[in-house]
N, C-alpha and C positions, 0 to 999 in steps of 0.2 A: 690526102690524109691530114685530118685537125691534130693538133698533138696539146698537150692538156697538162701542165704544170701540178704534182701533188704534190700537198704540203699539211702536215700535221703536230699540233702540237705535243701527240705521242710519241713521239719520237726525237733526236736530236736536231736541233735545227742547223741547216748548213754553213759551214766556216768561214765558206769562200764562192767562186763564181761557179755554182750547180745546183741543181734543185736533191730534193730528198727521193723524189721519182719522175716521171714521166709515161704517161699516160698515150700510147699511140696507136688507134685501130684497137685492136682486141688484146693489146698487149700491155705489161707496164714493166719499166724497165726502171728497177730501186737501184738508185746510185751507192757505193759502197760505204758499209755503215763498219762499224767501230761500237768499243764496248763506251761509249760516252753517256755520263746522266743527263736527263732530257729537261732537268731544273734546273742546274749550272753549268751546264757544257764540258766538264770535266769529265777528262779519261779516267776511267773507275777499273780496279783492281789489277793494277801495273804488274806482268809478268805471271797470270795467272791462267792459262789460257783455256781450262776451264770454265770459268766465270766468267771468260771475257765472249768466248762465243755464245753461252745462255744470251747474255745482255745484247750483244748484237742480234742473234738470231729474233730475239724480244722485239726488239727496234725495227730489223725487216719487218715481219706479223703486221706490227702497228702501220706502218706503211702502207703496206697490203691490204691492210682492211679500211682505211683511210679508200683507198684506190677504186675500191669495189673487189676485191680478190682476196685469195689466202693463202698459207704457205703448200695447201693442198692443190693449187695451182701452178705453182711452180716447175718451170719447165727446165730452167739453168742455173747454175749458180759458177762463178769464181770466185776461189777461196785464195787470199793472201795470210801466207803464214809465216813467222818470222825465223822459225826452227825446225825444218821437217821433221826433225826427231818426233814432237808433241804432235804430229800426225796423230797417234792413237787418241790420244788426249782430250784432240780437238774434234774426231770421230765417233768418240763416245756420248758427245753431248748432238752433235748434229743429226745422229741419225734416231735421237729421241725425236726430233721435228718431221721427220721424214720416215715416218714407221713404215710407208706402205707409198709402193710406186717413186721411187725417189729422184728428184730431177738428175739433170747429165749435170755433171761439173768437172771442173776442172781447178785444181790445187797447187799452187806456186810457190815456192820457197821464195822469200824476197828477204833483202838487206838493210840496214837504215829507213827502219821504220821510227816511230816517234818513241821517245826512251818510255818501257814498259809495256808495249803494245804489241801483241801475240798475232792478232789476225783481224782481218778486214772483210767484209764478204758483198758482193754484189747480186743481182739477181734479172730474173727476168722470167714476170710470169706472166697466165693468160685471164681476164675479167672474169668473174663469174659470168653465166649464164642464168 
């Protein structure tokens, strides 16, 4: 198995030691994105977590389609979120992405995230055909 470095200027470019995706066999595996602007690297709309998974959810897409695939490909997601309360909050935006057949996932409450920052998402879908 080749495995296959994505990288797109749609999307946020990464911070540190990881690619934006990974491309393996039939698979791609988008490393976890953030609501960050894709012109200045900046965390965009601190504490809103609403807006912050459109922006994210936006940023996988871009990825995904960089990859050859799309969010209608999707097979899994984990979701890190900073306040299960905003469960609903953050539900009501993501399953506008996911209107029909919706990957498995799984949803984490996590602590000491970066000051402002609601949720994190990763993914793992399959190439178009």
């Amino acid at each position: 198995m080749k495995k296959e470095v994505i990288i797109t200027k749609n999307a946020p470019e990464p911070k540190g030691a990881y690619s934006q995706a990974i491309k393996a066999d039939n698979l791609i595996f988008v490393s976890g994105q953030a609501a960050v602007d894709i012109d200045t690297g900046k965390f965009l709309e601190p504490g809103d977590i609403v807006k912050q998974t459109d922006i994210t959810m936006k940023n996988i897409k871009a990825i995904l389609e960089a990859a050859g695939s799309s969010l209608e490909n999707v097979i899994k997601t984990t979701v890190f979120i900073d306040d299960i309360s905003k469960f609903g909050d953050f539900n009501s935006v993501y399953q506008k992405y996911f209107k029909i057949n919706p990957p498995a996932r799984t949803t984490v409450e996590v602590a000491n995230f970066f000051e402002g920052m609601c949720i994190e998402i990763d993914a793992i879908a399959l190439i178009n055909e």
